[in-house]
C-alpha positions in Angstrom: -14.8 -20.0 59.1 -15.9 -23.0 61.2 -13.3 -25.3 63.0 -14.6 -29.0 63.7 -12.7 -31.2 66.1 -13.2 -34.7 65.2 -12.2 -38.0 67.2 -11.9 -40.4 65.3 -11.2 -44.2 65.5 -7.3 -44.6 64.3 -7.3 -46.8 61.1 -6.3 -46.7 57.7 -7.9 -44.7 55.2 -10.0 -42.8 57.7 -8.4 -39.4 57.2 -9.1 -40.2 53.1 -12.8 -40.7 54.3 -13.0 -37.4 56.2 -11.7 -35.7 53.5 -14.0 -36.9 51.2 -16.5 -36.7 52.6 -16.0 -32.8 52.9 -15.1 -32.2 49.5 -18.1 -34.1 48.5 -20.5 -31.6 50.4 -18.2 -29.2 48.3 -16.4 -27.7 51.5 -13.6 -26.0 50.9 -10.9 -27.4 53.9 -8.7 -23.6 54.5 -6.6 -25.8 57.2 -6.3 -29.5 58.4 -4.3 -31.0 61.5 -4.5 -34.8 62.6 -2.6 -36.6 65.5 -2.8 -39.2 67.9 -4.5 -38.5 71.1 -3.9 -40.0 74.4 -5.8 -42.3 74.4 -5.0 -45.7 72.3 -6.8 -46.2 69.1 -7.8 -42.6 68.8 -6.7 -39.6 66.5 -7.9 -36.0 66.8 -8.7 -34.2 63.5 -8.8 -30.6 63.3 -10.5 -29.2 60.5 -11.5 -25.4 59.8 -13.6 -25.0 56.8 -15.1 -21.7 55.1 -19.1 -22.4 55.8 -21.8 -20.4 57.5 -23.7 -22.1 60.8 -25.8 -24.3 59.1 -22.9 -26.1 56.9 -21.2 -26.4 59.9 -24.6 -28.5 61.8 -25.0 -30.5 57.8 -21.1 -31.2 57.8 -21.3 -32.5 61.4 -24.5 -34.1 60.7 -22.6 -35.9 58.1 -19.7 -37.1 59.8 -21.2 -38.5 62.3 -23.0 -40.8 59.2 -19.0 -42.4 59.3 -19.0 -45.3 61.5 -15.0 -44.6 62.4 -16.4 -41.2 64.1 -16.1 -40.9 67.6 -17.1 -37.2 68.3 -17.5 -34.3 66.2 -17.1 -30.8 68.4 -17.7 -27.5 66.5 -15.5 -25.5 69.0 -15.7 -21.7 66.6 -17.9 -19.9 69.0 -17.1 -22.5 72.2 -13.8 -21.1 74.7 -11.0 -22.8 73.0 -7.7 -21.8 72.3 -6.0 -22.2 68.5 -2.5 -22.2 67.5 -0.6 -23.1 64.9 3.4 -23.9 64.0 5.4 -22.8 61.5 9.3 -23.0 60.9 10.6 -20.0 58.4 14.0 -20.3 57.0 15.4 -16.8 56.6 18.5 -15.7 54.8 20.9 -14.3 58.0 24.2 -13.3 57.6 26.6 -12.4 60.5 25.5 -8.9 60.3 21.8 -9.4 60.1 21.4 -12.5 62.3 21.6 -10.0 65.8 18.5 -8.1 64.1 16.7 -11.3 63.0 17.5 -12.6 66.6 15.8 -9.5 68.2 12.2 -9.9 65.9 12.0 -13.7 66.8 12.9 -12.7 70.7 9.8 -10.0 69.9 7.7 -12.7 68.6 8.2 -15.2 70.9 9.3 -17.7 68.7 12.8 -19.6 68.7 15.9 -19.8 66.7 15.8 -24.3 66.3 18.8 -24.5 63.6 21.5 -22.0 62.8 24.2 -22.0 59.3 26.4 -19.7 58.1 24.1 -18.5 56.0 20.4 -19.2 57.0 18.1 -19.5 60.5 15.2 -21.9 61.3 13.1 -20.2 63.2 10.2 -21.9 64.7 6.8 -19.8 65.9 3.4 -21.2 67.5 0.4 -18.8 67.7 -2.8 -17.4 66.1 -2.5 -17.5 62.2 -2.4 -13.7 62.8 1.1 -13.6 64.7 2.8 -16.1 62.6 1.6 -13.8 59.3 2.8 -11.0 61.5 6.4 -12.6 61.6 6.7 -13.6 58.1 5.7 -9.7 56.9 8.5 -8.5 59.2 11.3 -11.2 58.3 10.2 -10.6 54.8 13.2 -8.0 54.1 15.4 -10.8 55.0 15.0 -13.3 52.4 12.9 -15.7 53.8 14.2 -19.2 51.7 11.4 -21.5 53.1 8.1 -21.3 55.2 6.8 -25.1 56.4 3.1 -24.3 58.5 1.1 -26.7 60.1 -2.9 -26.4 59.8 -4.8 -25.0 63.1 -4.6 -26.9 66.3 -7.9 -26.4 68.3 -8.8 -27.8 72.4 -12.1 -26.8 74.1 -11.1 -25.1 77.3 -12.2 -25.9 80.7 -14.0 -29.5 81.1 -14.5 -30.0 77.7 -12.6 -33.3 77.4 -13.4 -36.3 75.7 -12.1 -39.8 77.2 -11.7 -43.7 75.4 -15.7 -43.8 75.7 -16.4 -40.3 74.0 -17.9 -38.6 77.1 -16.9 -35.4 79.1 -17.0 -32.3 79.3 -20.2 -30.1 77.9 -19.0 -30.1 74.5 -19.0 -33.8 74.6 -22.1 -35.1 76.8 -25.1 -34.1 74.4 -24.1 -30.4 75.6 -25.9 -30.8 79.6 -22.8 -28.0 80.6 -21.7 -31.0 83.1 -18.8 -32.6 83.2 -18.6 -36.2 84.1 -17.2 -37.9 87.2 -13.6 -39.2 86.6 -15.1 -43.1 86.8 -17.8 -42.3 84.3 
Protein backbone atom coordinates (compact mmCIF):
# COMPACT_ATOMS: atom_id res chain seq x y z
CA UNK A 1 0.00 0.00 0.00
CA UNK A 2 1.15 3.43 -1.15
CA UNK A 3 -0.43 6.72 0.31
CA UNK A 4 -0.16 9.84 -2.04
CA UNK A 5 -0.92 13.28 -0.73
CA UNK A 6 -2.03 15.46 -3.41
CA UNK A 7 -2.59 19.34 -3.43
CA UNK A 8 -4.55 20.21 -5.55
CA UNK A 9 -6.11 23.40 -7.04
CA UNK A 10 -9.95 23.58 -5.46
CA UNK A 11 -12.39 23.44 -8.46
CA UNK A 12 -15.08 21.52 -9.63
CA UNK A 13 -14.79 18.24 -11.01
CA UNK A 14 -11.11 17.86 -9.94
CA UNK A 15 -11.65 15.12 -7.37
CA UNK A 16 -13.71 13.24 -10.52
CA UNK A 17 -10.31 13.84 -12.51
CA UNK A 18 -8.17 12.24 -9.79
CA UNK A 19 -10.22 9.51 -9.60
CA UNK A 20 -10.13 8.75 -12.98
CA UNK A 21 -7.33 9.08 -13.69
CA UNK A 22 -6.43 6.22 -11.11
CA UNK A 23 -8.86 3.87 -12.14
CA UNK A 24 -7.75 4.43 -15.55
CA UNK A 25 -4.08 3.20 -14.76
CA UNK A 26 -6.30 0.36 -13.18
CA UNK A 27 -5.42 1.40 -9.41
CA UNK A 28 -7.44 0.05 -7.09
CA UNK A 29 -8.18 3.26 -4.45
CA UNK A 30 -8.37 0.93 -0.70
CA UNK A 31 -9.09 4.60 1.05
CA UNK A 32 -9.75 8.30 -0.14
CA UNK A 33 -9.89 11.63 2.10
CA UNK A 34 -10.23 15.26 0.54
CA UNK A 35 -10.54 18.62 2.43
CA UNK A 36 -9.70 22.09 2.32
CA UNK A 37 -6.39 23.20 3.38
CA UNK A 38 -5.38 26.38 4.82
CA UNK A 39 -4.59 28.00 2.35
CA UNK A 40 -7.37 29.59 -0.13
CA UNK A 41 -8.04 27.80 -3.30
CA UNK A 42 -6.40 24.62 -2.17
CA UNK A 43 -7.61 21.04 -1.16
CA UNK A 44 -5.52 18.22 0.14
CA UNK A 45 -6.26 14.69 -1.23
CA UNK A 46 -5.29 11.66 0.52
CA UNK A 47 -5.16 8.75 -1.42
CA UNK A 48 -3.74 5.10 -0.41
CA UNK A 49 -3.70 2.70 -3.20
CA UNK A 50 -2.63 -1.10 -3.39
CA UNK A 51 0.68 -0.70 -5.89
CA UNK A 52 4.23 -1.68 -5.52
CA UNK A 53 7.19 1.34 -5.73
CA UNK A 54 7.15 1.80 -9.26
CA UNK A 55 3.14 2.31 -9.57
CA UNK A 56 3.42 4.60 -7.01
CA UNK A 57 6.47 6.91 -9.19
CA UNK A 58 3.93 6.12 -12.74
CA UNK A 59 0.77 7.20 -10.70
CA UNK A 60 2.59 10.34 -9.46
CA UNK A 61 4.17 10.64 -12.73
CA UNK A 62 0.69 10.89 -13.99
CA UNK A 63 -0.87 13.20 -11.81
CA UNK A 64 1.28 15.61 -12.06
CA UNK A 65 0.17 15.31 -16.20
CA UNK A 66 -3.25 17.27 -14.45
CA UNK A 67 -2.80 20.84 -14.78
CA UNK A 68 -5.18 21.46 -11.38
CA UNK A 69 -2.09 19.53 -9.51
CA UNK A 70 -0.24 21.33 -7.17
CA UNK A 71 2.05 18.69 -5.43
CA UNK A 72 1.99 15.11 -5.36
CA UNK A 73 3.90 13.66 -1.97
CA UNK A 74 4.28 9.83 -1.62
CA UNK A 75 4.60 10.07 2.29
CA UNK A 76 4.52 5.62 2.76
CA UNK A 77 8.03 5.28 3.65
CA UNK A 78 8.54 9.30 4.60
CA UNK A 79 7.89 10.18 8.91
CA UNK A 80 4.27 10.92 8.78
CA UNK A 81 1.61 10.20 10.97
CA UNK A 82 -2.01 8.56 9.68
CA UNK A 83 -5.17 8.42 11.33
CA UNK A 84 -8.49 7.88 10.54
CA UNK A 85 -12.23 8.55 12.10
CA UNK A 86 -14.86 6.50 12.55
CA UNK A 87 -18.24 6.85 14.60
CA UNK A 88 -19.77 3.18 15.59
CA UNK A 89 -23.33 3.04 16.80
CA UNK A 90 -23.62 0.29 19.35
CA UNK A 91 -26.68 -1.24 20.87
CA UNK A 92 -26.31 -0.14 24.89
CA UNK A 93 -28.73 -0.69 27.33
CA UNK A 94 -28.65 0.64 30.91
CA UNK A 95 -26.90 -2.41 31.95
CA UNK A 96 -24.30 -2.66 29.25
CA UNK A 97 -23.65 1.01 28.64
CA UNK A 98 -21.07 1.22 32.07
CA UNK A 99 -19.08 -1.74 30.12
CA UNK A 100 -19.32 -0.17 26.71
CA UNK A 101 -18.24 3.15 28.51
CA UNK A 102 -15.02 1.34 30.03
CA UNK A 103 -13.73 -0.21 26.25
CA UNK A 104 -14.24 3.30 24.57
CA UNK A 105 -12.41 4.96 27.86
CA UNK A 106 -9.67 1.86 26.91
CA UNK A 107 -9.58 2.95 23.39
CA UNK A 108 -9.37 6.35 23.71
CA UNK A 109 -12.22 7.24 21.90
CA UNK A 110 -15.44 9.23 23.08
CA UNK A 111 -19.01 8.65 23.69
CA UNK A 112 -20.54 11.98 21.04
CA UNK A 113 -24.38 10.96 21.35
CA UNK A 114 -26.22 8.91 23.90
CA UNK A 115 -30.25 7.26 23.62
CA UNK A 116 -31.98 5.01 25.58
CA UNK A 117 -31.06 2.45 23.53
CA UNK A 118 -27.87 3.06 21.36
CA UNK A 119 -24.23 5.05 21.78
CA UNK A 120 -22.22 7.02 19.17
CA UNK A 121 -19.07 6.55 19.79
CA UNK A 122 -16.43 8.31 17.89
CA UNK A 123 -12.51 6.88 17.52
CA UNK A 124 -9.44 8.43 15.56
CA UNK A 125 -6.34 6.27 15.05
CA UNK A 126 -4.42 3.74 12.87
CA UNK A 127 -6.93 1.51 10.88
CA UNK A 128 -5.56 -1.08 13.29
CA UNK A 129 -7.02 0.42 16.60
CA UNK A 130 -10.29 1.41 15.16
CA UNK A 131 -10.59 -2.47 13.72
CA UNK A 132 -9.50 -3.30 17.27
CA UNK A 133 -12.58 -1.39 18.68
CA UNK A 134 -15.14 -2.65 16.42
CA UNK A 135 -13.96 -6.58 17.12
CA UNK A 136 -14.42 -5.79 20.81
CA UNK A 137 -17.83 -3.74 20.68
CA UNK A 138 -18.88 -6.50 18.33
CA UNK A 139 -20.76 -8.54 21.28
CA UNK A 140 -22.71 -5.47 21.63
CA UNK A 141 -24.66 -5.12 18.55
CA UNK A 142 -22.93 -2.59 16.73
CA UNK A 143 -26.15 -0.96 14.51
CA UNK A 144 -23.90 1.29 12.28
CA UNK A 145 -20.14 1.91 11.51
CA UNK A 146 -19.55 5.45 9.39
CA UNK A 147 -15.23 5.54 8.67
CA UNK A 148 -13.54 8.13 6.98
CA UNK A 149 -10.53 7.12 4.50
CA UNK A 150 -6.84 7.67 5.93
CA UNK A 151 -5.67 11.14 6.79
CA UNK A 152 -1.81 11.44 6.13
CA UNK A 153 0.79 14.86 7.07
CA UNK A 154 4.52 14.63 6.54
CA UNK A 155 6.12 15.29 9.89
CA UNK A 156 8.73 17.78 10.73
CA UNK A 157 9.21 20.59 7.86
CA UNK A 158 7.49 18.88 5.38
CA UNK A 159 4.96 21.60 4.60
CA UNK A 160 3.66 22.88 1.54
CA UNK A 161 2.60 26.72 1.34
CA UNK A 162 0.07 28.85 -1.46
CA UNK A 163 3.31 28.46 -3.92
CA UNK A 164 3.83 24.65 -3.44
CA UNK A 165 7.31 24.97 -1.74
CA UNK A 166 8.59 23.76 1.76
CA UNK A 167 9.73 21.30 3.44
CA UNK A 168 12.04 18.33 1.81
CA UNK A 169 9.12 16.46 0.63
CA UNK A 170 8.08 19.44 -1.30
CA UNK A 171 11.34 21.39 -2.69
CA UNK A 172 12.55 18.68 -5.40
CA UNK A 173 13.56 16.63 -2.03
CA UNK A 174 17.16 19.04 -1.18
CA UNK A 175 16.10 17.87 2.87
CA UNK A 176 15.86 21.84 3.35
CA UNK A 177 13.25 23.59 4.38
CA UNK A 178 12.52 27.11 3.10
CA UNK A 179 12.78 30.46 4.77
CA UNK A 180 9.27 31.68 6.05
CA UNK A 181 9.43 34.67 3.12
CA UNK A 182 10.32 32.11 0.42
Amino acid sequence: MITLVVQVEDKPGVLARVTTLVRRRAFNIESLAVGHTDTAGVSSITIVVDTDDWGARRLEANLYKLVTVLRVVDVTRRPAVFRELAMIKVAATPETRPAIMQVVEVFRARAVDVSLDTLIVEITGSQEKIEGLVEVLKPYGILDVARTGRLAMARGPHVANENGSGGSALNGGSGEALPASA
